[in-house]
N, C-alpha and C positions, 0 to 999 in steps of 0.2 A: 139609477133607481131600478130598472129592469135587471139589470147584475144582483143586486139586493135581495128582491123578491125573487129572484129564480134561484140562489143561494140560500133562502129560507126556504121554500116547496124542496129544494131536495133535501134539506137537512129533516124537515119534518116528515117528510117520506122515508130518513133513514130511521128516525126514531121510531115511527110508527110501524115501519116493518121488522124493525128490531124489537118491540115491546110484543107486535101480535105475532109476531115467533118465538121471542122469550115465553108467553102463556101455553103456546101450541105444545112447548116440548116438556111442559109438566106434567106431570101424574095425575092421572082424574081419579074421581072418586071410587070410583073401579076396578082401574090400573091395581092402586093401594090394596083395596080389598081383595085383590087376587096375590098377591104379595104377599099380606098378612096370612093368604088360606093356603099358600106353599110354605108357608114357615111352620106352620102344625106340623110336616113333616118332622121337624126339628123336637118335636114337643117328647120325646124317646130317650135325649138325652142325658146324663148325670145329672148336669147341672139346672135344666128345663124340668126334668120329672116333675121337682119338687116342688114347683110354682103353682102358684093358684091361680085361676084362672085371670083373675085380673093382672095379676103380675106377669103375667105370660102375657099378655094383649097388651100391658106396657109395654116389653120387652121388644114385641112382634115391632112396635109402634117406632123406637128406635133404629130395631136392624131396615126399616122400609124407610122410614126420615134420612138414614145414610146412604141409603143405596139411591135415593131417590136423590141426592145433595151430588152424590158423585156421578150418576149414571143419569141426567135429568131427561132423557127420550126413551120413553118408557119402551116403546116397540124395537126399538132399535139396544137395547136392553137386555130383552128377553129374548131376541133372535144370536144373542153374539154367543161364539163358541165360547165352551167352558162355564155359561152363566149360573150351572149347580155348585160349581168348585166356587165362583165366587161371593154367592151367597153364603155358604158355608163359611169361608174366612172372615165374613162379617157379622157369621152368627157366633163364632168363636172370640173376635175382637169384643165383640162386646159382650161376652162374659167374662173377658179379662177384664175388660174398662169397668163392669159390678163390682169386681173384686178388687180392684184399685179405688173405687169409688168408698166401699165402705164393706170391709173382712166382715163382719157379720155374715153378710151371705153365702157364708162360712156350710150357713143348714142345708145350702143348694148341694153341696159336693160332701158334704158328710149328714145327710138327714138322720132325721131321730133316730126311725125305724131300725136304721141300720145301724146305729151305735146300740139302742138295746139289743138288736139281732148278736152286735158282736159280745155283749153282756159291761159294755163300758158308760151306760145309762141306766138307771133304770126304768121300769114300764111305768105308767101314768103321771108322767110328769106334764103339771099345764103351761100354757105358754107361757107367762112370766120367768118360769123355773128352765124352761126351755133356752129362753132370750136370754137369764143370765149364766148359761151354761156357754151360749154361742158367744158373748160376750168377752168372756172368759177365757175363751179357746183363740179370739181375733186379738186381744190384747195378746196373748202370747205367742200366736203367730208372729205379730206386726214386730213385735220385740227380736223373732228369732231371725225371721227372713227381711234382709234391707230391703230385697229386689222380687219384682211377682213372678221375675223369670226361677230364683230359688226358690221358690213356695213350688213352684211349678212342677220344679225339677225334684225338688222333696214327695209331692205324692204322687209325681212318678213309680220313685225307688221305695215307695212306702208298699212293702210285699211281707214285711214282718209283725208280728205281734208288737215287740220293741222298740218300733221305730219311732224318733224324735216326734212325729205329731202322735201317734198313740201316746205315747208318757204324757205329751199334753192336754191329748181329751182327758187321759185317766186325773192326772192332774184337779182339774177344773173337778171334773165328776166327784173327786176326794173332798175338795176344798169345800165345795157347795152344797153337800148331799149326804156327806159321810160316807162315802158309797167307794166299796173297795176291790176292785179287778183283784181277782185270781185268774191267774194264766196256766193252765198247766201244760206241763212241759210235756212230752212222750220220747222215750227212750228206745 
């Protein structure tokens, strides 16, 4: 019987040392908040620019839920060499994982702005007209590239006027707007 009970006190002594360690090495409400307020850094970005603020504070909320799942001692964390480099590949991961999630977010890496800047939208379009322009452009993404590493790898090499995704904004922008790119050439 004394075998027993003293085989139960250690076993509850390992659980209980194990559970109030397991809490110790998690992220307080702090930790996170300081995480989230290094990730504004980030907020400079292509693909971040275009976020609105909620969607960036989603965003924040993921890359600190990952880093917090894989790195769970917050101090021991933020002391390891390299921890800007590896923030950054988590903030990059999960702009890939948006764009695997749902091509729409298509407007993060090609915003409005900057397709009417290039003259392949035009100015005052509302968001409905907007959403079904992005629509339009991720359908024919999804169609052209199998892989997000070839999307990747396309606006890369996307340095031309002509290049396979232009003909596809222009595309959409034709089909939905009557809206007709002239490019001119110079000789």
């Amino acid at each position: 019987m004394k075998r027993f009970l003293l085989s139960v006190s250690v076993l509850a002594l390992a659980i209980i040392s194990t559970v109030g360690c397991s809490q110790q090495a998690k992220w307080n409400r702090a930790q996170r908040q300081q995480m989230r307020e290094a990730l504004r850094e980030y907020r400079q970005m292509v693909y971040l620019d275009d976020l609105t603020d909620a969607e960036f504070m989603l965003f924040a909320d993921d890359v600190a839920l990952a880093l917090e799942e894989d790195y769970p001692v917050y101090t021991t964390f933020v002391q390891m060499p390299g921890v800007n480099d590896t923030v950054q590949v988590y903030v990059v991961t999960t702009i890939v994982e948006e764009l695997n999630a749902d091509a729409r977010n298509m407007r993060h890496i090609f915003p409005y702005r900057y397709l009417v800047e290039q003259n392949i939208l035009p100015a005052g379009l509302d968001r409905a007209q907007q959403h079904a322009f992005y629509n339009c452009l991720a359908g024919k993404i999804n169609n052209r590239y199998a892989t997000m590493d070839q999307f990747v790898d396309a606006v890369l090499a996307d340095t031309t006027g002509m290049s396979q995704i232009s003909v596809m904004q222009q595309q959409c922008a034709s089909d939905l707007f009557d809206w007709t790119v002239v490019i001119e050439e110079f000789d």
